[in-house]
Every structure is written in structure tokens, then in C-alpha cells.
mmCIF file of the C-alpha atoms, coordinates in Angstrom:
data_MODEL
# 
_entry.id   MODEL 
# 
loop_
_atom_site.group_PDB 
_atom_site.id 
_atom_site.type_symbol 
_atom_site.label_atom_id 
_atom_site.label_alt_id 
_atom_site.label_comp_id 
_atom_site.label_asym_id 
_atom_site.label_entity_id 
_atom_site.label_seq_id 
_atom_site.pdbx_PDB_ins_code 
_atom_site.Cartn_x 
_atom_site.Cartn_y 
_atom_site.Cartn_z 
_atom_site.occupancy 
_atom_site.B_iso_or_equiv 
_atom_site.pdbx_formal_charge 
_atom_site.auth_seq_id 
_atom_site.auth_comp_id 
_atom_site.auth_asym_id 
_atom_site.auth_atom_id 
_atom_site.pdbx_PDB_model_num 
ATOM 1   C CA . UNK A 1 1   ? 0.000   0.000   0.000   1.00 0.00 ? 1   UNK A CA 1 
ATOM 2   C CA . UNK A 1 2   ? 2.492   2.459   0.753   1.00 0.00 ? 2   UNK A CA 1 
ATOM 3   C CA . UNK A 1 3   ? 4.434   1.602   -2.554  1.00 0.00 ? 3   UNK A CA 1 
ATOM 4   C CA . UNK A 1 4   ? 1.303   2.632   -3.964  1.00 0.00 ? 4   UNK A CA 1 
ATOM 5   C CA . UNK A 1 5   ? 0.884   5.627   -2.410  1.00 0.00 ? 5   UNK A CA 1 
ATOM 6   C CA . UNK A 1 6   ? 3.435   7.184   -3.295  1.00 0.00 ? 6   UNK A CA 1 
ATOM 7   C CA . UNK A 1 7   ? 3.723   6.267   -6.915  1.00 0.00 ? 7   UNK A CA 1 
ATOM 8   C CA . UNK A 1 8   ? 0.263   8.247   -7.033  1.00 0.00 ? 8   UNK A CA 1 
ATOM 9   C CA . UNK A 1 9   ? 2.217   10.938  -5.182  1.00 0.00 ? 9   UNK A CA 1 
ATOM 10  C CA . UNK A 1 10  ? 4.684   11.093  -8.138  1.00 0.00 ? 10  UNK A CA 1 
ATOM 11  C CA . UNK A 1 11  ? 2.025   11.051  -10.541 1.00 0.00 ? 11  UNK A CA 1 
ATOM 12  C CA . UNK A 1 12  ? 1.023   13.953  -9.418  1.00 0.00 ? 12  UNK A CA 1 
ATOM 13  C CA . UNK A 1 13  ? 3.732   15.876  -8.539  1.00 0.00 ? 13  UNK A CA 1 
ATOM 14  C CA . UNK A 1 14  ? 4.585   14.952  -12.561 1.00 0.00 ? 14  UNK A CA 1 
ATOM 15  C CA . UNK A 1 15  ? 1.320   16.667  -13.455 1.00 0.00 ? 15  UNK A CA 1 
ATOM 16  C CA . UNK A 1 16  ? 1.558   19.690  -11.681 1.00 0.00 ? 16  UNK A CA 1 
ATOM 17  C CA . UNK A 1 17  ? 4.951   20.345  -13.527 1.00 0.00 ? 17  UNK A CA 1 
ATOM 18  C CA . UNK A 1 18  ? 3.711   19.735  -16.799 1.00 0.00 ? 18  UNK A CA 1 
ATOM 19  C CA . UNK A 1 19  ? 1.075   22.321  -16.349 1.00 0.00 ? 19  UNK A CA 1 
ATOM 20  C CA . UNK A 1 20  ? 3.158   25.095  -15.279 1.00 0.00 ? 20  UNK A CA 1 
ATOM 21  C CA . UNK A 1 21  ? 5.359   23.887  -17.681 1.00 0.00 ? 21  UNK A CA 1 
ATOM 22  C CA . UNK A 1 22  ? 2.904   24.890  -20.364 1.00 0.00 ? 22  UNK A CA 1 
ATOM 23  C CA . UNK A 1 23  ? 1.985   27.878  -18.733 1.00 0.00 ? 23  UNK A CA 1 
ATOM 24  C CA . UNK A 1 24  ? 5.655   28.805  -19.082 1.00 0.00 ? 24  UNK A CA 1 
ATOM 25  C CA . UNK A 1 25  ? 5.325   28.200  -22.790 1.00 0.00 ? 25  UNK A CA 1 
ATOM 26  C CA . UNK A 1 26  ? 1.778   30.312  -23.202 1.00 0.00 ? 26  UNK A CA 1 
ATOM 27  C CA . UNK A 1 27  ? 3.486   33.354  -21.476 1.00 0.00 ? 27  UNK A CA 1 
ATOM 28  C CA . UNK A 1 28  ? 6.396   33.081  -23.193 1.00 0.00 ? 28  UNK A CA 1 
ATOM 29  C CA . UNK A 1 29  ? 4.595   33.193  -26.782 1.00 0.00 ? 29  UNK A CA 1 
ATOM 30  C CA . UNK A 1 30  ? 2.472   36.104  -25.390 1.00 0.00 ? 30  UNK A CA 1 
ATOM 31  C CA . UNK A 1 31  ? 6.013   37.802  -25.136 1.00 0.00 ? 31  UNK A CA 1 
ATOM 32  C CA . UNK A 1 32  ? 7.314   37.081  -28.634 1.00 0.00 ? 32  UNK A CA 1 
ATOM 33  C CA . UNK A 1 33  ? 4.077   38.384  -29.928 1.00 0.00 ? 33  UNK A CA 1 
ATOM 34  C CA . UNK A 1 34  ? 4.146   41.238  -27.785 1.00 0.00 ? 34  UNK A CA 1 
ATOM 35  C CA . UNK A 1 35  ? 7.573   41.789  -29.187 1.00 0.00 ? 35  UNK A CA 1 
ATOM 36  C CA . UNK A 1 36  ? 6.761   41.193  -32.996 1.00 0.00 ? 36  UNK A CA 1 
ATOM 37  C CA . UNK A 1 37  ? 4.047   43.416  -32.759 1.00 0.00 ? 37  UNK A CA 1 
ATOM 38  C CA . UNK A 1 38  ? 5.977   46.385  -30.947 1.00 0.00 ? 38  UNK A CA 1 
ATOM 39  C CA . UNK A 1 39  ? 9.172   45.567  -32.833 1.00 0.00 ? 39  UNK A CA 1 
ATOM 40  C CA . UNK A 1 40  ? 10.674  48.758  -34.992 1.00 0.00 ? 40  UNK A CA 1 
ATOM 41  C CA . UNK A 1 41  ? 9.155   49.452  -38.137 1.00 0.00 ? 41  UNK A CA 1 
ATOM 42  C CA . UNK A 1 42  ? 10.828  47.698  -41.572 1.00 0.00 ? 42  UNK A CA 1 
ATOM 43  C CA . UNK A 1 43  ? 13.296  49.547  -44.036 1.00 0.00 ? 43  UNK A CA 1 
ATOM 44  C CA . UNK A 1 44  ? 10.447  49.184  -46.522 1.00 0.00 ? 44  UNK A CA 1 
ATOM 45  C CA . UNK A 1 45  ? 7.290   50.604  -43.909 1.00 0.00 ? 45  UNK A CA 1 
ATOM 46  C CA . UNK A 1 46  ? 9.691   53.824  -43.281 1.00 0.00 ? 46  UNK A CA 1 
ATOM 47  C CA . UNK A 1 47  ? 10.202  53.844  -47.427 1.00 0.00 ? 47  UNK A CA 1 
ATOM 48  C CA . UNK A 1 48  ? 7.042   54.256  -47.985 1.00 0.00 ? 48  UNK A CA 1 
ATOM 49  C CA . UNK A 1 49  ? 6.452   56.657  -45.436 1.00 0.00 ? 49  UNK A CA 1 
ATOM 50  C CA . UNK A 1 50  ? 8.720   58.999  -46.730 1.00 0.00 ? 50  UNK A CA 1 
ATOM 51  C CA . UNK A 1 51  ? 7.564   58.213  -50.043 1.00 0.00 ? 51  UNK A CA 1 
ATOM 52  C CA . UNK A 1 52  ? 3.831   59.533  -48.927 1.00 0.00 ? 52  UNK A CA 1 
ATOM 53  C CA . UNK A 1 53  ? 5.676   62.733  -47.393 1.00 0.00 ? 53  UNK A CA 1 
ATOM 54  C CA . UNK A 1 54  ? 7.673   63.425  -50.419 1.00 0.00 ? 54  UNK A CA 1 
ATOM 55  C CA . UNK A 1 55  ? 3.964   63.023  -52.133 1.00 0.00 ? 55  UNK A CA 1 
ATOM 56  C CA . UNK A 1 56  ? 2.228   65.814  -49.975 1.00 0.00 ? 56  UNK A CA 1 
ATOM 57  C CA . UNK A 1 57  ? 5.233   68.399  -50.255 1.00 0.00 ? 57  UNK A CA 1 
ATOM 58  C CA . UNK A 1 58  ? 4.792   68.198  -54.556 1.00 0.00 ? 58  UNK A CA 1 
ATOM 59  C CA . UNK A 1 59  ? 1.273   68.623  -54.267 1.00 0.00 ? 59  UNK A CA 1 
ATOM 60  C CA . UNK A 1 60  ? 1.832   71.677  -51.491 1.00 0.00 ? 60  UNK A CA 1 
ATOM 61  C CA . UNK A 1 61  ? 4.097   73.005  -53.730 1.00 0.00 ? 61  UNK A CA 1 
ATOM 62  C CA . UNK A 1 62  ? 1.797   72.933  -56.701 1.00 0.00 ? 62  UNK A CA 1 
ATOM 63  C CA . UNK A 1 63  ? -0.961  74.774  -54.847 1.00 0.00 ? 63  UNK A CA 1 
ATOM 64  C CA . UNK A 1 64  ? -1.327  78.282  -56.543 1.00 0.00 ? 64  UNK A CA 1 
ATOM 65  C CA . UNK A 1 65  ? -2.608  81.080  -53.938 1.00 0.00 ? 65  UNK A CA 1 
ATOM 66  C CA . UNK A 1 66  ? -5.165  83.037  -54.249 1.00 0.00 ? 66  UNK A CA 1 
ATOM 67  C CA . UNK A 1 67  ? -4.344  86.802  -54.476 1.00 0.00 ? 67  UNK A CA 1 
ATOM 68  C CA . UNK A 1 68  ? -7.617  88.003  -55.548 1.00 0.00 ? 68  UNK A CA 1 
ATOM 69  C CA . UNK A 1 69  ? -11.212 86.598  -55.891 1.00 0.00 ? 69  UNK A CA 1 
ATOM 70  C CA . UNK A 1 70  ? -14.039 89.150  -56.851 1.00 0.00 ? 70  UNK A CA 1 
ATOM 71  C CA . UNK A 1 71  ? -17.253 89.537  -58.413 1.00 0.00 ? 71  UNK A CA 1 
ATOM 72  C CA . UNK A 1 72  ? -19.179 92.583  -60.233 1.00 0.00 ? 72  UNK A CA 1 
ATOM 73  C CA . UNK A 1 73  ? -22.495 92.302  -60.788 1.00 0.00 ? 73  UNK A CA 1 
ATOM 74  C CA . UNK A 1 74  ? -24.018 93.525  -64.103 1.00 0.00 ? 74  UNK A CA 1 
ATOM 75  C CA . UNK A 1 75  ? -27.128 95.799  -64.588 1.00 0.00 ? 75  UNK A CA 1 
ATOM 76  C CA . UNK A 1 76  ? -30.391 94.178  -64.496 1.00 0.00 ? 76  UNK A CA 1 
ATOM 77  C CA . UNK A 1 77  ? -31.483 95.812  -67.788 1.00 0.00 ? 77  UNK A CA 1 
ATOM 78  C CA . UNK A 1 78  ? -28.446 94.472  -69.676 1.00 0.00 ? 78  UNK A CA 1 
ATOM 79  C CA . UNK A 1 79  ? -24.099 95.209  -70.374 1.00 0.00 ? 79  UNK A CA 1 
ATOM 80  C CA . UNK A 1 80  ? -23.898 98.523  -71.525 1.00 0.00 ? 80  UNK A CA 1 
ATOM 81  C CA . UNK A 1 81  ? -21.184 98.383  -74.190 1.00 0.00 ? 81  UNK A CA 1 
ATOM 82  C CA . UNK A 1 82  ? -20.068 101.122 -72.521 1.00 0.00 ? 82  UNK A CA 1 
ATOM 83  C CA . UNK A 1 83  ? -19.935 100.025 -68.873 1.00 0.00 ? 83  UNK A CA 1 
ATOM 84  C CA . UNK A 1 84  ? -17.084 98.881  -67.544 1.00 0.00 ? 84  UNK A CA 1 
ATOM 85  C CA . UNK A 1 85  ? -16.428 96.664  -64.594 1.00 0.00 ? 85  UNK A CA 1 
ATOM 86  C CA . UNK A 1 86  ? -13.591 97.123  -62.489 1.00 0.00 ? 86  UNK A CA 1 
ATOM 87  C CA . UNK A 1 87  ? -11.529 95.239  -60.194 1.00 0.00 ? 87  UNK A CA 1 
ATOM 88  C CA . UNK A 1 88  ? -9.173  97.074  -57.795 1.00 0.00 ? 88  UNK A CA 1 
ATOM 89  C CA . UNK A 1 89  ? -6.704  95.262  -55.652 1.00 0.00 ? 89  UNK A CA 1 
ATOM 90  C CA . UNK A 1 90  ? -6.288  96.856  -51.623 1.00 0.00 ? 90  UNK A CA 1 
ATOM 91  C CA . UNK A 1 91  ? -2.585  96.028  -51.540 1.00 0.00 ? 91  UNK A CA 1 
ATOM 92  C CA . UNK A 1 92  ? 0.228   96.331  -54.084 1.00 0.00 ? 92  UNK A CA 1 
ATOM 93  C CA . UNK A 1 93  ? 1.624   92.696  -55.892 1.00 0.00 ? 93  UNK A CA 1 
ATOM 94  C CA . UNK A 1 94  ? 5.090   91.677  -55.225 1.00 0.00 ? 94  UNK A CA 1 
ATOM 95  C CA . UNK A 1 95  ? 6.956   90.726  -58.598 1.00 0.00 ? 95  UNK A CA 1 
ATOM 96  C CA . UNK A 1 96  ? 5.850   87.473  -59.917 1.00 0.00 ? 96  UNK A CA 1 
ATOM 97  C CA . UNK A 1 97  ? 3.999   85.651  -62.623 1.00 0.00 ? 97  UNK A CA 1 
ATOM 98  C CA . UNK A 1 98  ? 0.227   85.260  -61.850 1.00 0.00 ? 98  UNK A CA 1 
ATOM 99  C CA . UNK A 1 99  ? -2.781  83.575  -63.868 1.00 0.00 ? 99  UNK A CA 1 
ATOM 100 C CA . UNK A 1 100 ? -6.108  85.033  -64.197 1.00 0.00 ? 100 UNK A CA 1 
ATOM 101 C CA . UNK A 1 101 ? -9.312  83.255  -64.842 1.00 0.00 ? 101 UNK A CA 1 
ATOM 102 C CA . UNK A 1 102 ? -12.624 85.167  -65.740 1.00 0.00 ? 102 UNK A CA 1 
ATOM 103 C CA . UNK A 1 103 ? -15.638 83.310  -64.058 1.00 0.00 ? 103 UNK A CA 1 
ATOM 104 C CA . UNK A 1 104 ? -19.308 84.472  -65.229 1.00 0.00 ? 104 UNK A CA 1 
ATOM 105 C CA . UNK A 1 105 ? -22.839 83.884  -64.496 1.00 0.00 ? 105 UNK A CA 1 
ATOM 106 C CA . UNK A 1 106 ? -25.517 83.812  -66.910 1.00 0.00 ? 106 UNK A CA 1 
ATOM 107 C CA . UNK A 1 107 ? -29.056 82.668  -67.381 1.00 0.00 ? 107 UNK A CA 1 
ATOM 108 C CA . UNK A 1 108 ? -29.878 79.976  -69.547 1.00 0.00 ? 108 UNK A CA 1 
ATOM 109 C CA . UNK A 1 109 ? -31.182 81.700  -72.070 1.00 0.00 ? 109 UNK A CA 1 
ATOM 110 C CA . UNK A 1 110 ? -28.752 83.746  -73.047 1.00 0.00 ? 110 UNK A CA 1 
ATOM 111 C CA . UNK A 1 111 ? -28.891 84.408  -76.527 1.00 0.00 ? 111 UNK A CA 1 
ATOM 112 C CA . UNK A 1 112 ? -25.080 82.969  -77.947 1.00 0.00 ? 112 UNK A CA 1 
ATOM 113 C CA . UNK A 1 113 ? -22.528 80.332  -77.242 1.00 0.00 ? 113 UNK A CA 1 
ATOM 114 C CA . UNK A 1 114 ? -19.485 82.534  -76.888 1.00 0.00 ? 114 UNK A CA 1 
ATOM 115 C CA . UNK A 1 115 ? -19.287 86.224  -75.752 1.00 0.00 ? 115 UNK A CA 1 
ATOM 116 C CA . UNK A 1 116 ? -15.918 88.561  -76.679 1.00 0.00 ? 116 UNK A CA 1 
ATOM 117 C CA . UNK A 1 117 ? -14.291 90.697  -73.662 1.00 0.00 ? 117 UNK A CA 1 
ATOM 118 C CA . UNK A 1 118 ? -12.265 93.453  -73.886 1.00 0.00 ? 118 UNK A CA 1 
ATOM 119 C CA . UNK A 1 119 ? -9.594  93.003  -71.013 1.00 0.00 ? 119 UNK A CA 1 
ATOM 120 C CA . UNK A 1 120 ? -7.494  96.551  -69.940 1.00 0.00 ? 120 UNK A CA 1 
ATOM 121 C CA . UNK A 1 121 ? -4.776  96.793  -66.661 1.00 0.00 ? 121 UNK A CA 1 
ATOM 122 C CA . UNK A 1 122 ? -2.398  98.850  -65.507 1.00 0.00 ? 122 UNK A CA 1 
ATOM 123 C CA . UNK A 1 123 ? 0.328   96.084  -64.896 1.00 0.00 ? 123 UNK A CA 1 
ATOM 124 C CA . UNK A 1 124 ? 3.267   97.514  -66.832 1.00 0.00 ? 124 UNK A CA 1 
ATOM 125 C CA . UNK A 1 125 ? 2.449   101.092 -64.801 1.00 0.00 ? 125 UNK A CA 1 
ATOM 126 C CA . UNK A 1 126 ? 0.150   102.694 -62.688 1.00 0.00 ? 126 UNK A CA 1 
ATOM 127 C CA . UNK A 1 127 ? -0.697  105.401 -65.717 1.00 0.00 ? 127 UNK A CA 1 
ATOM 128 C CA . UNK A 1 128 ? 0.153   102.957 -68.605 1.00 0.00 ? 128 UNK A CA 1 
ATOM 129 C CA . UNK A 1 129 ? -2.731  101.011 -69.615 1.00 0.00 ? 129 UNK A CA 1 
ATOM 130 C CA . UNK A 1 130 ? -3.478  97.923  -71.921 1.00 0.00 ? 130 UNK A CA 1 
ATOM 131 C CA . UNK A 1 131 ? -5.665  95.994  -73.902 1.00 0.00 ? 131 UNK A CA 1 
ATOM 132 C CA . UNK A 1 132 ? -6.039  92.560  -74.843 1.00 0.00 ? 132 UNK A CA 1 
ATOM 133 C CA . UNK A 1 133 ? -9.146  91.056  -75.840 1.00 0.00 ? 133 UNK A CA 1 
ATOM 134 C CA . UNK A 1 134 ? -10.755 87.675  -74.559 1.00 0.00 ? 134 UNK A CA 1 
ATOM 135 C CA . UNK A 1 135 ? -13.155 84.947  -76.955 1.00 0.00 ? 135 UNK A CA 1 
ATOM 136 C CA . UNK A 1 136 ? -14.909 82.570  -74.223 1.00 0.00 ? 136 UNK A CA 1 
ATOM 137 C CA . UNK A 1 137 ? -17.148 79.913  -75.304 1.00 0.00 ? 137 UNK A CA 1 
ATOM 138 C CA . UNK A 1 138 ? -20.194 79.019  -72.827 1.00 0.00 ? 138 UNK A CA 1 
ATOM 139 C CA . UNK A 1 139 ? -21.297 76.533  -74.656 1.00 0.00 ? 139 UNK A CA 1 
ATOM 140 C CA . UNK A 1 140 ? -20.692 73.779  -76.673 1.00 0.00 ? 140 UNK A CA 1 
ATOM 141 C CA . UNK A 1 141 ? -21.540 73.444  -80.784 1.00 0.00 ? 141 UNK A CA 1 
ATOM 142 C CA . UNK A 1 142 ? -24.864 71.290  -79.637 1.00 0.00 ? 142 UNK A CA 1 
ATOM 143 C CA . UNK A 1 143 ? -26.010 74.125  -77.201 1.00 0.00 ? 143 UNK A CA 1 
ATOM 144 C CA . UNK A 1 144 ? -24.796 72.785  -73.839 1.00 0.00 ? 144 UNK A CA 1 
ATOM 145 C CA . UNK A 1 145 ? -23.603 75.352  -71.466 1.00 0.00 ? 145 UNK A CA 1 
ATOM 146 C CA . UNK A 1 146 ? -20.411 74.241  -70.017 1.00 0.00 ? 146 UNK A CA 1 
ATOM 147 C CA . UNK A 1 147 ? -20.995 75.880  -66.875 1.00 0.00 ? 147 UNK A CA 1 
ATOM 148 C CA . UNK A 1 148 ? -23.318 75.016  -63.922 1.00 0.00 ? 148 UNK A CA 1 
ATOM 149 C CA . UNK A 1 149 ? -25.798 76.159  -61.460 1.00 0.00 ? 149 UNK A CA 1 
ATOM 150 C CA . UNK A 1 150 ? -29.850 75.691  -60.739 1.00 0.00 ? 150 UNK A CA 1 
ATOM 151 C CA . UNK A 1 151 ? -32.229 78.088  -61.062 1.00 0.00 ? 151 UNK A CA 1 
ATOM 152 C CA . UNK A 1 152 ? -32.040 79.148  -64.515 1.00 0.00 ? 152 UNK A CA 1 
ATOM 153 C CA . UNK A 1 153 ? -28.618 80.851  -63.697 1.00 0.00 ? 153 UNK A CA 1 
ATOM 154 C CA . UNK A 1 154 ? -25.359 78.711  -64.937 1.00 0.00 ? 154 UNK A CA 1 
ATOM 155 C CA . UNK A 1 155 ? -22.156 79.771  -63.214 1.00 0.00 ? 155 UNK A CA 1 
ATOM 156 C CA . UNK A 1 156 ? -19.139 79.567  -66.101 1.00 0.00 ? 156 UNK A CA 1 
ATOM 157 C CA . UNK A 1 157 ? -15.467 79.212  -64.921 1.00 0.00 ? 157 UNK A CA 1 
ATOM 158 C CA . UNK A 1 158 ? -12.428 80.170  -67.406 1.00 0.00 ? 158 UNK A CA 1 
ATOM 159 C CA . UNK A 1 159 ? -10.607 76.963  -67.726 1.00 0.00 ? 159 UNK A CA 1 
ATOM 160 C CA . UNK A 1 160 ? -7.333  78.277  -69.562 1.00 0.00 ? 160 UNK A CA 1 
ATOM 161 C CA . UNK A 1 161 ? -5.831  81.174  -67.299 1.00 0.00 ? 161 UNK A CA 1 
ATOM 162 C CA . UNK A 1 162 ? -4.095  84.195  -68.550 1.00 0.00 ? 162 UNK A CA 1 
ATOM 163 C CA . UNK A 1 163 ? -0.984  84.229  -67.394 1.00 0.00 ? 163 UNK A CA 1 
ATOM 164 C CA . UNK A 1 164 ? 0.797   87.604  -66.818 1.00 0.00 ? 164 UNK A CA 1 
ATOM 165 C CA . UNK A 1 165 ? 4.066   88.477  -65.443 1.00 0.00 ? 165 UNK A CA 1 
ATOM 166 C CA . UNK A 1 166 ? 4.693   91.535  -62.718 1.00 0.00 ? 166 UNK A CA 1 
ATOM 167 C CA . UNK A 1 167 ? 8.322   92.949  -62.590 1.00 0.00 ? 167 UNK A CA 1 
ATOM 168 C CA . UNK A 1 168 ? 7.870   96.057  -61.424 1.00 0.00 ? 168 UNK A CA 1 
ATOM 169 C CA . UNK A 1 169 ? 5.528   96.054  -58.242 1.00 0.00 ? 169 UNK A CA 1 
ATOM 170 C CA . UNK A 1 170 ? 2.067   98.572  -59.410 1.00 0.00 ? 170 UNK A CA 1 
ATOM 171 C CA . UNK A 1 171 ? 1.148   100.657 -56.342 1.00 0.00 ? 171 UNK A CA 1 
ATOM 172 C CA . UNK A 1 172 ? -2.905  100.489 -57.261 1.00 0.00 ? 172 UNK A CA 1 
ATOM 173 C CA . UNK A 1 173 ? -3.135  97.299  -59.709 1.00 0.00 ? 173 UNK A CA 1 
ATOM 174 C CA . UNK A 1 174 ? -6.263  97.532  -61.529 1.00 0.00 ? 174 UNK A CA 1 
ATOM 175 C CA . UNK A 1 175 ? -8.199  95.162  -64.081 1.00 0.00 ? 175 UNK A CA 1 
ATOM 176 C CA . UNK A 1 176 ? -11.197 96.516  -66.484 1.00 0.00 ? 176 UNK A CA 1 
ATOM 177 C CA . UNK A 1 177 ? -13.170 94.503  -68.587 1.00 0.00 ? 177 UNK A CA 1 
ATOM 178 C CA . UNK A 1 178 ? -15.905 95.157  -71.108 1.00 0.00 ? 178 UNK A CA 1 
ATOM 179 C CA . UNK A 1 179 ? -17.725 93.095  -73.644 1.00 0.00 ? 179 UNK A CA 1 
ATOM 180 C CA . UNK A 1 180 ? -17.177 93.433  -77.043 1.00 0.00 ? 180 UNK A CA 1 
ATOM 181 C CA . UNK A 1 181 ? -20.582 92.013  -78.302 1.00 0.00 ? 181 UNK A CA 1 
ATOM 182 C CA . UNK A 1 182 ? -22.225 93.547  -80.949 1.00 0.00 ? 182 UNK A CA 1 
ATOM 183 C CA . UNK A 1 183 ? -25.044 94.327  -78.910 1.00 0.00 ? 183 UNK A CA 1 
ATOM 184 C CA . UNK A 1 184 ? -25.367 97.994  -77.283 1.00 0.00 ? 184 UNK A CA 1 
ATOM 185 C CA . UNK A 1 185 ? -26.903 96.271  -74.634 1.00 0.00 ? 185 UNK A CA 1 
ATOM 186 C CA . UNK A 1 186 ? -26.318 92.355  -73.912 1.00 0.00 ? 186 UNK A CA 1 
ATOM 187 C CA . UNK A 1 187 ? -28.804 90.589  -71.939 1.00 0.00 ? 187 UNK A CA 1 
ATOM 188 C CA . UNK A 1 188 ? -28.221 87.196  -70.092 1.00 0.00 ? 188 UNK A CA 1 
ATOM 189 C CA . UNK A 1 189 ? -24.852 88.294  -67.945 1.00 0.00 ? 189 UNK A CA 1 
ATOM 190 C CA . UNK A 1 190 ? -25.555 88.754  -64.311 1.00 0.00 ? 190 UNK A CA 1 
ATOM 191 C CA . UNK A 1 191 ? -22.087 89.042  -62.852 1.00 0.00 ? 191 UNK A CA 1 
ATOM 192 C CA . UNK A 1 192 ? -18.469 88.702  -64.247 1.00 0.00 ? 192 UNK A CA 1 
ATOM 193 C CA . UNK A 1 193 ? -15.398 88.337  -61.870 1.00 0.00 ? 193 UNK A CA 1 
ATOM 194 C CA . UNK A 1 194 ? -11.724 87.499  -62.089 1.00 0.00 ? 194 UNK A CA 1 
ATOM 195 C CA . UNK A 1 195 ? -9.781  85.030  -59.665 1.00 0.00 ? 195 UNK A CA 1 
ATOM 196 C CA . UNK A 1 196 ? -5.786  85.687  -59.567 1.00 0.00 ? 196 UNK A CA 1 
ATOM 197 C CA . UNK A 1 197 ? -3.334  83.552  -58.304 1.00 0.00 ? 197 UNK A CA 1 
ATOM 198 C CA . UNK A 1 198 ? 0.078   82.780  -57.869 1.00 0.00 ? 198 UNK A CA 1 
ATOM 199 C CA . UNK A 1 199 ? 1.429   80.669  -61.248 1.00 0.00 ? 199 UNK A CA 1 
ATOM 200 C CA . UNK A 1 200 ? 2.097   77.229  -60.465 1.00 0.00 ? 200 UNK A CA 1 
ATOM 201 C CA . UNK A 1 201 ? 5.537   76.234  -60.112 1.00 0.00 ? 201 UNK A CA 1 
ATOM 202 C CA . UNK A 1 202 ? 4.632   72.582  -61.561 1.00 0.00 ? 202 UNK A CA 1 
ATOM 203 C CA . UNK A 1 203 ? 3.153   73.980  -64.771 1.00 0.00 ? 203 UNK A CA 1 
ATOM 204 C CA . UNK A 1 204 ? 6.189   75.977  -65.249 1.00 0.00 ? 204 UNK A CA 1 
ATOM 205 C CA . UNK A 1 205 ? 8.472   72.912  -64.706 1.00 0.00 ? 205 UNK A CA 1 
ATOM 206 C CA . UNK A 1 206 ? 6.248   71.177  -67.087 1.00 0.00 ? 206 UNK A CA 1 
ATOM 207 C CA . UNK A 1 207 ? 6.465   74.334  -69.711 1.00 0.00 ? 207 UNK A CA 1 
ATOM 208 C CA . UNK A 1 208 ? 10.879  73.936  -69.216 1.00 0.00 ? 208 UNK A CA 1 
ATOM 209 C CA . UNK A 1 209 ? 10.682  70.136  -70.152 1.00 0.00 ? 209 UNK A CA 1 
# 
């Protein structure tokens, strides 16, 4: 009986070691895990981190702020031929190259597809004046405006900028524009503005190529 006794004493001392044996083992896994998890990033996670930063810098650097952003609204009976809108800037421009795009709201029945501007500024002096003139087409050969808007009034946006370059800084910069419709009066134009901005560094990098 005794002999028995304590072979089932044995047994279970045995037992008792096993399991913290494989409690050693769980814990131990927990800490490689632990580890593999927390471990330092790879060569190729910070690569492609610093490929995403590089990313964000271009596109900063291709952002093109906005200097000026203004609307004039047109009569209610119609454009004069001989009204002119104008545009005065608060604050003198620093030397530069700047685009300008001429945005426009009309109604949807205006009567044409295209409308000719007559552009004047000051920006080669503050007493020396010129002209250029502008062709913008609203709308397509089929009669679809390419603008957009609700309410019978379609809001028109200049896709290819003028792009004009400042050397000397103008102490009042201002912009003038008039249509050049034959029409004394031209219905259909609510509003006409201009939106300058800094050019854009990328285009011109493009342009070098």
C-alpha cells in the first residue's frame, strides 16, 4: 500500500509540472508576440512613409494662392457696351507671374454660345494702360452650357488662365473689362469676376521640359 501511495504521489507531482510547464510556454509566446508586434518598423514601412511625405510636399508646392477673388455684378437691364467693370486690388503685388481666370454667371437663355471681352490693366504702370481682348465659349456646338448652377442661372469658370508676369511692383493694380458684343446692350450676364493667383511652379516645370 504504501508503494502505492506514493507512486500516485509522483504522478502527481509529474502533473503539476507539466502544467506550469505549459503555462511557461503560453506566457512566453504572449512575449514574442508582444515583441513582434511592438518591434521597430521595416526599411520598406519607413520607405514608404517617406515616399507619402515626399507626395504631400509636390502637391503643397503645386498649390497656386489666391491673391484676388471678386465679383461685379451687371445691370439688371443688360451690359452697356459702354460700362465697364472694375476690379481694384487693396494692396500692391510683389513681382511674380500670376494667372487670371474670368468666371461668369448667366441665365440659360442667353442668346449665344461665346461672348468677346475686352480686357485693360495697368500692370506695366500705374498710368500705362493695356488691352487685350478675350473669346470665351459658354457653350458647346450642340447648345450645352459648359458651366453650372440651378435656377435658370449657370455659373461659367475660365478653364485656360491668362498668365501675366509683374516685374515692377504697381502701387494700385487695376483690371477693367468690357464686352465686345455687338449688342449695345447684352442681356443674359448677371455678374463677371476674375480670380488671380500665384502661377504654379509645376506647370512651369512642365512648360521647361
Amino acid at each position: 500500500r504504501r508503494i502505492k501511495k506514493s507512486r500516485k504521489v509522483v504522478k502527481t507531482v509529474l502533473t503539476s509540472s507539466a502544467m506550469e510547464e505549459d503555462k511557461g510556454i503560453t506566457a512566453t509566446n504572449r512575449r514574442i508576440m508582444l515583441t513582434m508586434k511592438n518591434r521597430p518598423r521595416t526599411l520598406q514601412q519607413r520607405l514608404n512613409n517617406l515616399f507619402l511625405v515626399w507626395i504631400l510636399l509636390l502637391f503643397a508646392s503645386c498649390l497656386e494662392p489666391i491673391r484676388y477673388h471678386s465679383y461685379q455684378p451687371v445691370s439688371s437691364t443688360g451690359w452697356d457696351r459702354e460700362d465697364t467693370l472694375s476690379y481694384l486690388f487693396l494692396s500692391p503685388l510683389p513681382n511674380g507671374d500670376y494667372e487670371m481666370q474670368i468666371g461668369m454667371r448667366h441665365i440659360e437663355s442667353y442668346p449665344y454660345r461665346d461672348i468677346w471681352l475686352g480686357l485693360r490693366t495697368n500692370w506695366e504702370g500705374d498710368s500705362l494702360y493695356h488691352t487685350d481682348t478675350l473669346h470665351l465659349y459658354l457653350a458647346d456646338e450642340r447648345g450645352d452650357w459648359y458651366g453650372t448652377g440651378m435656377g435658370g442661372v449657370v455659373q461659367f469658370a475660365q478653364k485656360e488662365s491668362v498668365t501675366w508676369s509683374l516685374r515692377d511692383s504697381i502701387s494700385k493694380p487695376v483690371v477693367q473689362i468690357f464686352h465686345l458684343m455687338n449688342d449695345s446692350v447684352l442681356k443674359g450676364i448677371s455678374d463677371v469676376g476674375i480670380r488671380l493667383s500665384v502661377a504654379s511652379r509645376c506647370i512651369d516645370a512642365e512648360e521647361d521640359e
